[in-house]
C-alpha positions as CSV (number, residue, x, y, z in Angstrom):
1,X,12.3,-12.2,-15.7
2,X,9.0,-13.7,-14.2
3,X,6.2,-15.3,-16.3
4,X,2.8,-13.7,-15.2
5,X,-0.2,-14.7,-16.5
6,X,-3.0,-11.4,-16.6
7,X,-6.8,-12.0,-16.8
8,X,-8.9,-9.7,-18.3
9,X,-12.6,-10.4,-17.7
10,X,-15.3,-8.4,-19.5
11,X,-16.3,-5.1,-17.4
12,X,-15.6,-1.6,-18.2
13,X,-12.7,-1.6,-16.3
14,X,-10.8,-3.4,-18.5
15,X,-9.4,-0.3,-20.4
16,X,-7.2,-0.3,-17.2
17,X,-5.3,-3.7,-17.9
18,X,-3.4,-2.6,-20.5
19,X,-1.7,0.0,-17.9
20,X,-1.4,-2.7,-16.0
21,X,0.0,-4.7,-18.8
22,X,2.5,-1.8,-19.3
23,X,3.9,-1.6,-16.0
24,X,4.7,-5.4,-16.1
25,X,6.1,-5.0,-19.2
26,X,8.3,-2.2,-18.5
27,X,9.8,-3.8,-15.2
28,X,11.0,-6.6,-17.2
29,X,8.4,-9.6,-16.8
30,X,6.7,-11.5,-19.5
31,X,3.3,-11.4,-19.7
32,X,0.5,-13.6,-21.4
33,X,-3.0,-11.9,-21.7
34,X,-6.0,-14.2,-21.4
35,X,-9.0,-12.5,-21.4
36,X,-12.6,-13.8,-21.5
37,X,-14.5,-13.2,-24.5
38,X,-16.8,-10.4,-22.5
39,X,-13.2,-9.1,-21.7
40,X,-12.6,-8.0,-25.8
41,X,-15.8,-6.3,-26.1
42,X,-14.1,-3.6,-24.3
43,X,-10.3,-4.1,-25.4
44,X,-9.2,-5.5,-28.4
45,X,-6.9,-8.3,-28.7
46,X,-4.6,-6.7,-30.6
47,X,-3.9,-4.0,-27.9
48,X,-2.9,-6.9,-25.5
49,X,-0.7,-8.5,-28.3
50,X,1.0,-5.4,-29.2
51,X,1.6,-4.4,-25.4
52,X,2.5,-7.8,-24.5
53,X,4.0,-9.4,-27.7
54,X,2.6,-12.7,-27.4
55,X,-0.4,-13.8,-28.5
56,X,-4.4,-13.6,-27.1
57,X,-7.1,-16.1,-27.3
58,X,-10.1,-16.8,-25.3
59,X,-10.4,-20.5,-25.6
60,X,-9.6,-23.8,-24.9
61,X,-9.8,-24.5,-29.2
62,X,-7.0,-22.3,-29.7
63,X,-3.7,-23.5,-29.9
64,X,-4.4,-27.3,-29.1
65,X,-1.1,-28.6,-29.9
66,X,0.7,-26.3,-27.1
67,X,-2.3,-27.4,-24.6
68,X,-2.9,-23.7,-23.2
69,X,-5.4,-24.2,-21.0
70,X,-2.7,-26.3,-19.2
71,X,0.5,-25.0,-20.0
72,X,0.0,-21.6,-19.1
73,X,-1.0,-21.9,-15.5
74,X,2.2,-24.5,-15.0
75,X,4.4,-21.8,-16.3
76,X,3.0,-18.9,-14.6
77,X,4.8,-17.6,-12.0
78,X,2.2,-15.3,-11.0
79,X,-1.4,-14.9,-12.0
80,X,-3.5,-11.1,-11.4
81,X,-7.1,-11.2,-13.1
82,X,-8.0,-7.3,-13.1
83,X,-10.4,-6.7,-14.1
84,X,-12.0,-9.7,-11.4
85,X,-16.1,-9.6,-12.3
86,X,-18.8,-10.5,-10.0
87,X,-19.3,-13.6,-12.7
88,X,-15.4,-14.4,-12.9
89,X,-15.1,-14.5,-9.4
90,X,-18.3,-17.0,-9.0
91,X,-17.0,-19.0,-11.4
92,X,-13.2,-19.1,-10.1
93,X,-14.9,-20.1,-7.0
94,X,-17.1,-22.7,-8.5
95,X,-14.0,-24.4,-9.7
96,X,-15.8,-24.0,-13.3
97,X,-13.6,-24.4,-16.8
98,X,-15.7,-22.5,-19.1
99,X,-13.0,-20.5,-20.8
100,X,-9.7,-20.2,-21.3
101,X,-9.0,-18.0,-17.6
102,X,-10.7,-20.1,-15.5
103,X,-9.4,-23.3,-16.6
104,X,-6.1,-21.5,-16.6
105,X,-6.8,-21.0,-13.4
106,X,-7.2,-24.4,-12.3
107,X,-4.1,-25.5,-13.2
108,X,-1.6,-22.6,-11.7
109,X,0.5,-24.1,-9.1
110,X,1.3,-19.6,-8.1
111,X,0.3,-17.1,-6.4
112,X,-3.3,-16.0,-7.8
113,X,-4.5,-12.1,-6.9
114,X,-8.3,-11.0,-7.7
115,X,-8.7,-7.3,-8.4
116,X,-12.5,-6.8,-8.2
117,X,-14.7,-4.7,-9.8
118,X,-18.1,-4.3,-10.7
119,X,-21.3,-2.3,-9.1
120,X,-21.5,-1.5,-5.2
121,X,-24.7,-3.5,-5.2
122,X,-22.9,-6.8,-7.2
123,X,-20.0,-6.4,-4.6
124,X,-21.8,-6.1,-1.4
125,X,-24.2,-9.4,-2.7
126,X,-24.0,-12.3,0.1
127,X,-23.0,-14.4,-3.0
128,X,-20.2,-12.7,-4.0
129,X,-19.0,-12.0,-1.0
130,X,-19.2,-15.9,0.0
131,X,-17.2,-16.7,-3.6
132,X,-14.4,-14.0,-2.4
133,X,-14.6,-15.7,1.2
134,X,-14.3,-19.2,-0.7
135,X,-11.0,-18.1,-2.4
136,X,-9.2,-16.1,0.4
137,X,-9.8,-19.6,2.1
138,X,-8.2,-21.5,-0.9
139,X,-5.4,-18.8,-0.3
140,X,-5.7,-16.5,-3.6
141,X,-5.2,-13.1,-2.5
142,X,-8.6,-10.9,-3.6
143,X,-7.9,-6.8,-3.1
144,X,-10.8,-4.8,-1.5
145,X,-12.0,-2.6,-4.4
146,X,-11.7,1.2,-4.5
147,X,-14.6,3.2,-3.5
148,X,-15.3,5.5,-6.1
149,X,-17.3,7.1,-9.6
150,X,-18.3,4.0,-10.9
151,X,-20.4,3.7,-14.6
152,X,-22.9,6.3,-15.1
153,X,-24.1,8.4,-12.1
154,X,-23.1,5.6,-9.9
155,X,-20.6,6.1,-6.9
156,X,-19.4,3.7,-4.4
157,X,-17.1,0.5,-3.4
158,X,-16.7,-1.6,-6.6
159,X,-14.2,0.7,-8.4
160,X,-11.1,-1.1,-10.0
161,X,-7.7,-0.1,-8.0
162,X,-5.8,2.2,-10.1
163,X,-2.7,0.3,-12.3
164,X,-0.3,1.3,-10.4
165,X,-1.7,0.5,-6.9
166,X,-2.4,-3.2,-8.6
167,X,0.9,-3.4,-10.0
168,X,2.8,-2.6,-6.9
169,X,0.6,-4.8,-4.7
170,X,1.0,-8.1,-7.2
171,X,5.1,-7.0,-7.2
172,X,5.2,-8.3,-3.6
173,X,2.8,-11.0,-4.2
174,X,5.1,-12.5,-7.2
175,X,8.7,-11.5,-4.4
176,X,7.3,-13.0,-1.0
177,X,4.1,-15.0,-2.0
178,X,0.2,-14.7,-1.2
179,X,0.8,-14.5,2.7
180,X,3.0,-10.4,2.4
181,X,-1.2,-10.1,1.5
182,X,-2.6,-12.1,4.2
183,X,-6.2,-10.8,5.1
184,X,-5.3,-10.3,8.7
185,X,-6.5,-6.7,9.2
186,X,-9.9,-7.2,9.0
187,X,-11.8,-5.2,10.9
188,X,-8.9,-3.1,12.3
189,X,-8.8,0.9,12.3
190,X,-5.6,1.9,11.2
191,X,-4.1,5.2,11.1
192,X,-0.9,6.0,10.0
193,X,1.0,9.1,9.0
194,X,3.4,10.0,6.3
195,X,5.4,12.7,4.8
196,X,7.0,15.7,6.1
197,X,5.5,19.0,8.1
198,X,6.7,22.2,7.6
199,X,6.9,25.0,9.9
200,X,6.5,28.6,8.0
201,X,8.9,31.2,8.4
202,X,7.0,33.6,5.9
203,X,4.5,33.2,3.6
204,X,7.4,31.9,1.0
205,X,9.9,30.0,2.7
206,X,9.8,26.8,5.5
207,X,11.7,24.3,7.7
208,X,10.9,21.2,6.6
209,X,13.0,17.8,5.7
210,X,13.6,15.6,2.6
211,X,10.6,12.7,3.4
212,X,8.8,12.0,0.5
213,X,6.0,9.9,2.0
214,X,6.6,7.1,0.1
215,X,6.8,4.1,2.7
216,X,3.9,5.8,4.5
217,X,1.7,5.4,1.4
218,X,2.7,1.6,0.7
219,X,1.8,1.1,4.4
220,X,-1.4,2.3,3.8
221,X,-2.0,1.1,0.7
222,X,-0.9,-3.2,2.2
223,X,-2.9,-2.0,4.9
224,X,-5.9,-1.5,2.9
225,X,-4.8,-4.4,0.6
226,X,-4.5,-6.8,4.0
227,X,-8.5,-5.5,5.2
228,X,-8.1,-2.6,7.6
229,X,-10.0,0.3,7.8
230,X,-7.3,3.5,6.9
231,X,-6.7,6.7,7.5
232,X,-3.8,8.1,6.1
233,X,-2.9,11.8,7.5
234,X,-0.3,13.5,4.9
235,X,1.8,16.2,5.3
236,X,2.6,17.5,2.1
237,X,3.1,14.4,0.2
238,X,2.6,14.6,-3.9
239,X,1.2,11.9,-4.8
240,X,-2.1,9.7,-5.8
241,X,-4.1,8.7,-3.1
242,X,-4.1,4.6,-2.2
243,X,-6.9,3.0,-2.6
244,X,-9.4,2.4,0.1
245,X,-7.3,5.1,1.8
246,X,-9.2,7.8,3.4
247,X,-6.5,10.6,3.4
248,X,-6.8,14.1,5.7
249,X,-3.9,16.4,4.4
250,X,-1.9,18.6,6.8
251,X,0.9,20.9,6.7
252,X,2.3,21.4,10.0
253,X,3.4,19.2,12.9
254,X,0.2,21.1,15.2
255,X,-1.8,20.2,12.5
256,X,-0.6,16.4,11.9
257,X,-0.6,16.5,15.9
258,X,-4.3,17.8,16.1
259,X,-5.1,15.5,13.1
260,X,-3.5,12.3,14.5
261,X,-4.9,12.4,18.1
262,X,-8.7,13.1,16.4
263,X,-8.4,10.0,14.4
264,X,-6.5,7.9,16.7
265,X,-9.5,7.7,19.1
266,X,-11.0,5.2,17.9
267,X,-7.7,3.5,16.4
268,X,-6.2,-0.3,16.8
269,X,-3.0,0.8,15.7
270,X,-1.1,4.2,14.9
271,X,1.8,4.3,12.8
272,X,3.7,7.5,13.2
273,X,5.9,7.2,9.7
274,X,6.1,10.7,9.3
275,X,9.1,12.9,9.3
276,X,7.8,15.2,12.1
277,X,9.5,18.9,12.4
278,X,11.0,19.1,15.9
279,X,11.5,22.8,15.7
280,X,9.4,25.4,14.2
281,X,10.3,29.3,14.4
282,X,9.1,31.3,17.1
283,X,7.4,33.7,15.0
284,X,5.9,34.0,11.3
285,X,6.7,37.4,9.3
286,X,3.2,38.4,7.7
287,X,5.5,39.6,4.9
288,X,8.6,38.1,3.1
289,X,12.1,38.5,4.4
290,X,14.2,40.0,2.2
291,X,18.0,40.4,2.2
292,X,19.1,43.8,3.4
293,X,16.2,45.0,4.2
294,X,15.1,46.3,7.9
295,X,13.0,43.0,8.2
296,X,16.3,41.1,7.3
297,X,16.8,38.7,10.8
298,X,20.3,38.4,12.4
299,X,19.1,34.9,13.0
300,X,15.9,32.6,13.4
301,X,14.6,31.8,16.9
302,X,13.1,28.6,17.4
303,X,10.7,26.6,19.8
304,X,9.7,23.0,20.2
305,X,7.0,21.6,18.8
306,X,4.6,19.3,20.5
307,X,6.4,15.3,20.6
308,X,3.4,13.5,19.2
309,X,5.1,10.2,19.2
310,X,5.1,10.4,23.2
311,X,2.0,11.9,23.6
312,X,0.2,9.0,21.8
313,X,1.8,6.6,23.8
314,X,1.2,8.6,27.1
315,X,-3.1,8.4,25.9
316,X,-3.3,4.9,24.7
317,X,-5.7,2.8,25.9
318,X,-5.8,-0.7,26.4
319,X,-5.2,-2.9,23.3
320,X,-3.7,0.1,20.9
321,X,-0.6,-0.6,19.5
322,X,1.3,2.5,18.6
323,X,4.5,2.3,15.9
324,X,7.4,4.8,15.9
325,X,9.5,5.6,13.1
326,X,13.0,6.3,13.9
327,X,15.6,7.9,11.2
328,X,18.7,7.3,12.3
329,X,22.2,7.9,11.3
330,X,25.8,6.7,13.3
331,X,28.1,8.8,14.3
332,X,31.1,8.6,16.9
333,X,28.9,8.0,19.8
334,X,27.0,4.9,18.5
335,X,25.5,3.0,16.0
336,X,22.2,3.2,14.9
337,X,20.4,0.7,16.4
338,X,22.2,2.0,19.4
339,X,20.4,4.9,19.1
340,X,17.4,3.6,18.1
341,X,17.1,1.3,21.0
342,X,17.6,4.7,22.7
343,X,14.9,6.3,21.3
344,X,12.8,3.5,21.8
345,X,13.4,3.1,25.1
346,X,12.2,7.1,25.5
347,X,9.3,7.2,23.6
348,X,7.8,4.1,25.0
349,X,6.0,2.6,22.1
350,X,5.3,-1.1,21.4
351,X,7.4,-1.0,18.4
352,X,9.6,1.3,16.7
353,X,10.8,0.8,12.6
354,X,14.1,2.0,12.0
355,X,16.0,3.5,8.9
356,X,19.7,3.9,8.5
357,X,19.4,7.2,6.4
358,X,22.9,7.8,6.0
359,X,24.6,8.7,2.7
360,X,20.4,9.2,1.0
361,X,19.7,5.7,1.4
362,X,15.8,6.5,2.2
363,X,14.3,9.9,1.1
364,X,12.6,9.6,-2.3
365,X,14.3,6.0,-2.7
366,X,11.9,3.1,-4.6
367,X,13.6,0.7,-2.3
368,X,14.0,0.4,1.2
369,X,15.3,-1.8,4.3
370,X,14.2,-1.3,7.8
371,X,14.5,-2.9,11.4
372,X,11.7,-3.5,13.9
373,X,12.2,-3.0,17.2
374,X,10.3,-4.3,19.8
375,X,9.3,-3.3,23.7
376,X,10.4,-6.6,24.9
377,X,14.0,-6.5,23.1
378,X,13.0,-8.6,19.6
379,X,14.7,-6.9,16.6
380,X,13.2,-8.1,13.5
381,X,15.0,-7.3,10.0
382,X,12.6,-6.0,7.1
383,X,15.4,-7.0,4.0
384,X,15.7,-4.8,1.2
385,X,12.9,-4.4,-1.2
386,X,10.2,-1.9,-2.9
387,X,8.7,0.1,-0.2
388,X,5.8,-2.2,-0.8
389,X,7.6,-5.5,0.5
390,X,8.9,-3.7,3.4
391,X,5.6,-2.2,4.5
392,X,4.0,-6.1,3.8
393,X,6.8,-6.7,6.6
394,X,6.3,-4.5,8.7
395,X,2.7,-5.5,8.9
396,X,3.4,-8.8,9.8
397,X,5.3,-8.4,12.4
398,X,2.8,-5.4,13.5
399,X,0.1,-8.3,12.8
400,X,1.6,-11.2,14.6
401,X,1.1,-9.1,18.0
402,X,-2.7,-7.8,17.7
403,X,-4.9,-9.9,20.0
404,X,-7.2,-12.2,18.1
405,X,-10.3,-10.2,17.7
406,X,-12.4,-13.1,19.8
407,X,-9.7,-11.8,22.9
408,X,-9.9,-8.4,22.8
């Protein structure tokens, strides 16, 4: 069990820390609310009590004999303020010890994440955007905000995260420390794909496989979380969009193909994560096939489709990284590195992540583990984690081989 310290400060958003509050709760850690006393105009103390069990106070007056505005940041393994205001982030930044948070702040020896949020104008501000330069520097992680409905009419970037995008994102910060967040994306355009396609037969039934689109969202969402412009194209995947994530759905592998290659134009790096039909049948009944009827088939004829893996490599341009994914399985011919060396080796990409999927280790899993293959022979091993940690891997190795934006 971890000791994480959350910081409420006083915007609207703050309704959203207690789901935040939950999810640390329910995964086991023990968490102390401090909010600031803006923070309980909008959430009352005794919600973070109740959901927390431990108690809530704003000041330095509180509690004197324990020393709280001391004690707490010593014993914190993790800090997250969410919400992060344009007035808590100038005064984290100013080193100020106004309140209970920000001199709790100054005394945490962890890692410390910012989740902003507050209006597009307030974000955008040179001033603000120097304090959240001032403490990337200092090496606190700060998330880019959501773009979004903001209060009233008001829509833009400035939007909290939702709880469980800023729970999953501090879970890797509190396992592998502020640098699975670095801000080394910035300025990059990123697209990656994720999910499965599937190929119609009739208007009921499909081919398709058993991805769930999970790793491809967490490496969007540590994408987004590390600076990069992305573009998620999904093929059939259930679930919330990642924020900062521009997502273009698709069903088939022609449309992830037509999708992909459209976005990719302008792209840094392509990360083919999706589980992408090789077959589709050779013809769709307008109708559904029914058993014993006279549109019942003897069998299903089936065609390639398109290898979009190898036709991104065979168009990219000078300083584009592309990224295979490769599930593999042994069997009696080799292992499966052996084959994914293999497949590497075909496809011709720079680098190619591969999962042993044998015996359901993957599909719809929480958890993951993953090995990155490189062009020039490396093999770098992602160990096991959420699917969070092992995209904040991935990216770092992905990371570690993008020319310095002063070279390119």
């Amino acid at each position: 069990m971890s000791s994480i310290v959350l910081g409420v400060s006083g915007g609207v958003a703050a309704y959203k820390a207690a789901f935040v509050l939950r999810a640390f709760t329910e995964a086991g850690h023990d968490v102390r609310v401090v909010p600031t006393p803006g923070a309980l105009h909008f959430v009352g103390a005794a919600t973070f009590e109740a959901l927390s069990g431990n108690p809530v106070t704003t000041d330095v007056w509180s509690d004197v004999p324990e020393v709280a505005h001391v004690r707490i940041g010593q014993d914190a393994d993790l800090v997250v303020v969410a919400p992060a205001t344009a007035d808590l982030l100038a005064r984290a930044a100013a080193g100020r010890a106004d309140d209970l948070l920000t001199a709790t702040l100054l005394t945490a020896h962890c890692p410390v994440v910012f989740v902003p949020a507050m209006h597009t104008e307030m974000w955008l501000h040179p001033a603000t955007q120097d304090n959240v330069a001032t403490l990337r520097r200092r090496g606190a992680v700060v998330l880019p905000p959501a773009v979004g409905r903001l209060t009233g009419p008001d829509s833009g970037p400035g939007r909290l995260p939702e709880p469980a995008d800023i729970a999953a994102l501090a879970t890797v910060v509190l396992e592998h420390g502020a640098d699975a967040l670095a801000h080394d994306l910035t300025g990059r355009r990123v697209v990656i794909s994720a999910g499965g396609t599937r190929e119609p037969l009739d208007p009921v039934r499909y081919l398709g496989n058993r991805s769930s689109g999970k790793q491809g969202w967490a490496l969007a969402r540590v994408a987004a979380a590390r600076g990069a412009d992305v573009v998620l194209v999904a093929a059939n995947v259930d679930l919330p969009a990642p924020f900062g994530v521009r997502v273009v759905p698709v069903g088939t592998a022609e449309e992830l193909r037509t999708a992909v290659h459209a976005e990719a134009k302008e792209a840094d790096v392509v990360v083919m994560a999706a589980a992408v039909a090789d077959f589709r049948p050779a013809s769709v009944a307008g109708a559904k096939l029914k058993k014993g009827s006279a549109s019942e088939p003897e069998s299903v004829a089936l065609v390639r489709n398109p290898d979009v893996l190898a036709e991104l490599v065979a168009a990219r341009t000078a300083g584009r990284m592309v990224v295979g994914f490769a599930a593999e399985t042994g069997d009696d011919e080799a292992d499966v590195l052996t084959h994914a060396r293999a497949k590497l080796a075909r496809k011709g990409c720079d680098l190619l992540v591969v999962n042993d999927v044998s015996e359901g280790q993957v599909f719809g899993r929480s958890e993951n583990t993953v090995v990155v293959l490189g062009a020039d022979g490396s093999a770098t091993e992602v160990a096991r984690g959420t699917k969070d940690a092992v995209a904040a891997g991935i990216w770092a190795t992905i990371a570690s081989r993008l020319p310095r934006p002063s070279q390119e």
